[in-house]
C-alpha positions as CSV (number, residue, x, y, z in Angstrom):
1,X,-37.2,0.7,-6.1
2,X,-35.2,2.6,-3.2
3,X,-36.5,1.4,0.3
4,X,-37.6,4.5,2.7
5,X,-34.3,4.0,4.8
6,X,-32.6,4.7,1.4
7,X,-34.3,7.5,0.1
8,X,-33.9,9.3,3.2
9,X,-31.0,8.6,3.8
10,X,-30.0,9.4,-0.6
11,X,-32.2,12.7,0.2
12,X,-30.4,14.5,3.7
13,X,-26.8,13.6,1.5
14,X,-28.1,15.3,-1.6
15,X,-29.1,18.4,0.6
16,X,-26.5,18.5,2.5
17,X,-23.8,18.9,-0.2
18,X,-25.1,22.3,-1.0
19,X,-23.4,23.9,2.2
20,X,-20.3,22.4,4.1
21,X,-20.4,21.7,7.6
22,X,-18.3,21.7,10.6
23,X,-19.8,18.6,12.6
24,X,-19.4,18.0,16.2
25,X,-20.0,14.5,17.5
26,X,-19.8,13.4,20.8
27,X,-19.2,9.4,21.2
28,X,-18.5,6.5,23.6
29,X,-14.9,5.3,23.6
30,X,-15.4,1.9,22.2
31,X,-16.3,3.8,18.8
32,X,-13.5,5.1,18.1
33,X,-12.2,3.2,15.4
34,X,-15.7,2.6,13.7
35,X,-16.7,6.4,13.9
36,X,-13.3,7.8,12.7
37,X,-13.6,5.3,9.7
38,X,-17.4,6.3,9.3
39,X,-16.7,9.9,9.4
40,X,-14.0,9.6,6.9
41,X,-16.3,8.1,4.4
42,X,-19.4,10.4,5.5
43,X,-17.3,13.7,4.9
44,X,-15.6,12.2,1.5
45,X,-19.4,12.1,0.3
46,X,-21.0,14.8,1.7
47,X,-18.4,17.4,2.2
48,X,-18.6,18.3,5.6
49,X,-16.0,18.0,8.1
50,X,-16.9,15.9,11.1
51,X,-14.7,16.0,14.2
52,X,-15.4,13.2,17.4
53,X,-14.5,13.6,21.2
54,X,-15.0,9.8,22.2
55,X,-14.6,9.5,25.9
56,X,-16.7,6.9,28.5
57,X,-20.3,7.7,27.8
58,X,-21.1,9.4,31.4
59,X,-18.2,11.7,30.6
60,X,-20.1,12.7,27.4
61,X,-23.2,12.7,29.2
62,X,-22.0,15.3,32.0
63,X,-20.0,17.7,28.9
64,X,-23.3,18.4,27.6
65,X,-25.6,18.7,30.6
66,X,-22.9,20.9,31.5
67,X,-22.9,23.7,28.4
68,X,-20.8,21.9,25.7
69,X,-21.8,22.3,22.4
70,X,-21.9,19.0,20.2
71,X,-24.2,17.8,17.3
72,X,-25.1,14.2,17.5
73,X,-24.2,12.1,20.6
74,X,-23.5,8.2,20.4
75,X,-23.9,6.6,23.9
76,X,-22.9,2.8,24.7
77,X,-26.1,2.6,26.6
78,X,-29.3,3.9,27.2
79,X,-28.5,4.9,31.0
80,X,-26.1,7.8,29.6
81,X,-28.2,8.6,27.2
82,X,-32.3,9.0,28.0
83,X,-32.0,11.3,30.6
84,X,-30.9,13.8,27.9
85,X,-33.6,12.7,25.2
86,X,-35.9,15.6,24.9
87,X,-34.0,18.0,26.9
88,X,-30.3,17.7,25.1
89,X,-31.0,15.3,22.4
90,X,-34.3,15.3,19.9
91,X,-34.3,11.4,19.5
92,X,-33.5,8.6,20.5
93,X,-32.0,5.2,17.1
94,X,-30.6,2.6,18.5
95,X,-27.4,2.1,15.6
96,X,-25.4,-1.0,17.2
97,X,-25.2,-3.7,19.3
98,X,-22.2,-5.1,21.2
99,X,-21.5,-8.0,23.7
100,X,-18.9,-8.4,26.4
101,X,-15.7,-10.4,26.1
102,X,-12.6,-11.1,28.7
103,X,-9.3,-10.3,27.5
104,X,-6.0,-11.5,29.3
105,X,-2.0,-10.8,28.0
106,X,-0.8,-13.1,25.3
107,X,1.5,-14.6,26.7
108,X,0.6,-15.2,30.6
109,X,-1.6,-18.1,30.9
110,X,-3.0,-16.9,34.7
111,X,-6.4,-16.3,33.4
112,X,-8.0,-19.0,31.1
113,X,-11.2,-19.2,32.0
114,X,-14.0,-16.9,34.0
115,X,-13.9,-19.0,37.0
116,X,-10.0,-17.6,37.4
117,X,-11.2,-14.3,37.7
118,X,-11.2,-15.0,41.5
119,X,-8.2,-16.3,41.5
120,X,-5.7,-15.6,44.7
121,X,-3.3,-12.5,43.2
122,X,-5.2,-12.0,40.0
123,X,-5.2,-8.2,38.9
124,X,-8.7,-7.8,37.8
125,X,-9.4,-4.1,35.7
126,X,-12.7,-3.3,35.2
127,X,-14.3,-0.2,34.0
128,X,-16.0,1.6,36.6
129,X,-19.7,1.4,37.6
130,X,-20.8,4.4,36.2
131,X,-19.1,3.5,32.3
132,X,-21.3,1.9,30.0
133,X,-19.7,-1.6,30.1
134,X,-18.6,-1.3,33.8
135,X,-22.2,-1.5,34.5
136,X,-22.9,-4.4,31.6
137,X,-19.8,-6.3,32.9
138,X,-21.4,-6.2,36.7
139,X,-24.6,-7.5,35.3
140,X,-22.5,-10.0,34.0
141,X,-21.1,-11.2,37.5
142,X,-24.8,-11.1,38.7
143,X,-26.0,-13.7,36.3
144,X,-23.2,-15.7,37.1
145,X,-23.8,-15.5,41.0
146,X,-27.2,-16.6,40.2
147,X,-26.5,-19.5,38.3
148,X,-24.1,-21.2,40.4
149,X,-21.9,-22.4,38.4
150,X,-19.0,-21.4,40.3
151,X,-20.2,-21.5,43.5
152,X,-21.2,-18.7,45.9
153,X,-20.6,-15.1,45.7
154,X,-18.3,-15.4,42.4
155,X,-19.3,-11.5,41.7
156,X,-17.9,-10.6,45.5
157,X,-14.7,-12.4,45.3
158,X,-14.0,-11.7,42.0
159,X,-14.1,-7.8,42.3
160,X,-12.1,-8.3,45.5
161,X,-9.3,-8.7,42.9
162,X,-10.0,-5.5,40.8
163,X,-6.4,-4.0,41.0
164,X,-8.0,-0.4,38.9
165,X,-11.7,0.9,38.4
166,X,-11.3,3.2,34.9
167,X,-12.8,5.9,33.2
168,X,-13.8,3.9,30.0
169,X,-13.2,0.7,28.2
170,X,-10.1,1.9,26.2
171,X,-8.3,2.4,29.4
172,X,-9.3,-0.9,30.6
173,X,-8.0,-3.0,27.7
174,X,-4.8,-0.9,27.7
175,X,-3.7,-2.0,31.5
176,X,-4.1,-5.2,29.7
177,X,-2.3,-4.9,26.4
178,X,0.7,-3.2,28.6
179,X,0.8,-6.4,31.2
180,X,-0.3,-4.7,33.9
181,X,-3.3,-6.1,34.9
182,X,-4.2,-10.5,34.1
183,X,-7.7,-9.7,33.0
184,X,-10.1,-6.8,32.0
185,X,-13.9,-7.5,30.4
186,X,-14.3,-5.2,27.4
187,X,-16.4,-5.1,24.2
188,X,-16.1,-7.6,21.6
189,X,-15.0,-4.9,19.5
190,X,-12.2,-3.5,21.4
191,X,-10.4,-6.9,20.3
192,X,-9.3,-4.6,17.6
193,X,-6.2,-6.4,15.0
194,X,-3.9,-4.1,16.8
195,X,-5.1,-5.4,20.4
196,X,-5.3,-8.9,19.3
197,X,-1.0,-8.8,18.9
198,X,-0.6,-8.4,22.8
199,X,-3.9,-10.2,24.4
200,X,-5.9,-12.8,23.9
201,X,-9.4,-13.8,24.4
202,X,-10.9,-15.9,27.5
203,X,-14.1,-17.8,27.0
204,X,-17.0,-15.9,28.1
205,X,-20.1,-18.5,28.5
206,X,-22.9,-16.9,26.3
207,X,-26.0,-17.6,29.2
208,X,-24.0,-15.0,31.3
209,X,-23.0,-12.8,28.3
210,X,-24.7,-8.7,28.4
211,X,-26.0,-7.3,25.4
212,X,-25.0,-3.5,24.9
213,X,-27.4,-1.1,22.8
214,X,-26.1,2.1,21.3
215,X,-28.3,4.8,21.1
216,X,-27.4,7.7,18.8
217,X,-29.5,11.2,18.5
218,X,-29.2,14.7,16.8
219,X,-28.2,17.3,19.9
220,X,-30.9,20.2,20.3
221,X,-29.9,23.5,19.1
222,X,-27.2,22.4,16.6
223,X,-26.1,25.0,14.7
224,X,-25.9,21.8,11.6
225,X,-29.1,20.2,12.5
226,X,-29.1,19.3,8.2
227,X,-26.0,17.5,8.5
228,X,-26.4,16.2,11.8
229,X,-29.4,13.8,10.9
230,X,-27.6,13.1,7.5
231,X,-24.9,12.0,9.8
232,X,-27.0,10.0,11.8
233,X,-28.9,8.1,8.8
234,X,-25.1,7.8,7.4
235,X,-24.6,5.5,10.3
236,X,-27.8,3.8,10.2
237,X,-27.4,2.9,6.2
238,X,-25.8,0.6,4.7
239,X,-22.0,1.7,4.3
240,X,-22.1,2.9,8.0
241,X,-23.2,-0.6,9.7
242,X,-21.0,-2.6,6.9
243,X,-18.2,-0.5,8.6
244,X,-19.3,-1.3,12.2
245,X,-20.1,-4.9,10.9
246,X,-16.0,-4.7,10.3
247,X,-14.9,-3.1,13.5
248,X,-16.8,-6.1,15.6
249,X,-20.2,-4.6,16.4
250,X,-23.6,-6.0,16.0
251,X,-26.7,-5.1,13.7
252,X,-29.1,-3.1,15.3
């Protein structure tokens, strides 16, 4: 017997095959590769033709408060994302989960550990405040500051050394991958095979690790509304969170 997610999800991809669709969706950076692989596969079984504009969440967020038409927008938190829910977007699924991770260059060993992120000269990049994980990676500084462990005001003297502030978390792991910053924080699944050939990973001590929840919702007034929620229980089944499980993110 089909479970309910199933059948729904079987039932908006039999409907939708009987018209073609031109798909809009509007998503947070750090889903590039799992979205452009998910839509792949979504369009090979449903027909429709899904196009992306991934770009830091508040970017995304601003686009469509300001006019632009999408269908289904994929936030990397629920800060960019619940201020639209019932004006912009109809609902609110939580798809994914993600965690938080320090990356340094391969082959520099300046940064091994969190406590060197106050080191004297280190080139700290950090996404900025108002980007998804620029706020989860402040959080992150918080707890540590809290907890001690590496003595007083950590978060203040370690984003005395932030060298760059950027628009999303892409940009942040490229100043890495291109050597010119010693550190960024990041997703887990930004350490992407082609990243992990120029960085590697620095310990991140779980107590003080952030988890990030992605929110996902069908935009009001989209001209595919059909194919916009077969989209979203695309990512929501099985084939769309075995290919997320693949690109590093969490269950929901």
């Amino acid at each position: 017997m089909l479970s309910a997610t199933r059948l729904t999800l079987l039932t908006l991809l039999l409907s939708s095959t009987a018209g073609a669709a031109s798909l809009t969706v509007f998503a947070a950076s750090s889903l590039t590769d799992a979205f452009t692989e998910i839509g792949r596969a979504f369009d090979a079984r449903t027909g429709h033709r899904t196009t992306f504009q991934f770009a830091g969440s508040q970017v995304l967020r601003a686009q469509l408060e300001g006019g632009a038409r999408a269908d289904v927008f994929a936030s990397a938190n629920d800060a960019q994302f619940t201020p639209l829910l019932g004006r912009i977007v109809t609902s609110r699924e939580v798809f994914a989960h993600n965690r938080l991770t320090v990356i340094a260059p391969a082959g520099s060993a300046r940064v091994r550990s969190l406590r060197d992120l106050t080191g004297p000269g280190v080139r700290l990049v950090l996404a900025a405040p108002s980007v998804p994980v620029g706020d989860y990676t402040r959080r992150m500084l918080a707890a540590v500051d809290r907890s001690g462990t590496y003595g007083q005001d950590f978060a203040a003297r370690a984003l005395r050394n932030v060298v760059s502030e950027e628009g999303n978390v892409r940009q942040a792991a490229l100043k890495v991958s291109l050597g010119e910053a010693d550190a960024a924080v990041v997703y887990a699944s930004d350490v992407t095979p082609t990243l992990k050939k120029t960085v590697r990973v620095v310990p991140l001590p779980t107590r003080f690790n952030q988890t990030a929840a992605y929110p996902l919702g069908v935009v009001r007034g989209s001209a595919s509304g059909d194919a916009a929620r077969a989209f979203a229980a695309f990512v929501k089944g099985r084939e769309g969170q075995a290919i997320l499980r693949r690109w590093g993110f969490l269950s929901p």
